[in-house]
C-alpha positions, 0 to 999 in steps of 0.5 A: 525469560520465556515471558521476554521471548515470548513478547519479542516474537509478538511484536515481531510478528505485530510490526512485519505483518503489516508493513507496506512494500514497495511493489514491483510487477511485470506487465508482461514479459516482452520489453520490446517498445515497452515502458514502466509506470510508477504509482505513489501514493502520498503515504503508504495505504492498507488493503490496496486493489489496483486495476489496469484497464479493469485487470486486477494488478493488486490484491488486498496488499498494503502498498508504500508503491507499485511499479508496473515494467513492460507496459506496452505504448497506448493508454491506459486507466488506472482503478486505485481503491483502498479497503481501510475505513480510518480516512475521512473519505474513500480512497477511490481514485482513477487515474488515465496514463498515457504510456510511450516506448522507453518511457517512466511515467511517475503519477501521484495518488492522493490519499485522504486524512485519517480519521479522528477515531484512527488517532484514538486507536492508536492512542489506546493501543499505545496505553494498552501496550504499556499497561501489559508491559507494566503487569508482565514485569 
């Protein structure tokens, strides 16, 4: 039973450690002439750094999406980089925004294919898991 209890808190922890959020951010705390800005990319990406305008909006998180409120009117670039190294190409992309008072702007960040090695490490994890759980029983 201790061993079951055990197994239960691990993947617990496996499966919320690495989840992608959706991120919500203030730009700022006045909203007067302001507008939201909404990234999404096409699958959630790991390990994530955004910038605005070269100010780190993002950290090392593994994003699903990001919505920046209270950006005020102008122009803006945003800097989207993902650390993972599983897809073909790196995810290096720039995106220029034009923000307007009252306004949401939805801009769409293309993410590249995995690589074949990902599917691999997926497929040995998969083995992996069912051989402990085969000698555990």
């Amino acid at each position: 039973m201790k061993k079951f209890k055990f197994l239960i808190f691990v993947a617990a922890v496996i499966t919320t450690s690495s989840c992608s959020r959706n991120l919500h951010l203030n730009y700022q705390l006045e909203a007067a002439n302001t507008g939201s800005i909404i990234l999404k990319p096409g699958r959630p990406t790991e390990k994530t750094m955004v910038t605005l305008n070269n100010q780190v909006i993002v950290n090392n998180k593994n994003v699903k999406s990001l919505t920046i409120h209270h950006v005020p009117t102008g122009n803006y670039t945003f800097h989207y980089v993902s650390g993972t190294k599983w897809y073909k190409n790196k995810l290096d992309v720039q995106l220029p925004v034009q923000m307007e008072a009252g306004k949401e702007v939805t801009k769409i960040v293309e993410v590249p294919p995995y690589k074949n090695g990902y599917w691999y490490y997926l497929a040995g994890q998969a083995v992996l898991s069912g051989v402990i759980g085969a000698l555990l029983r």
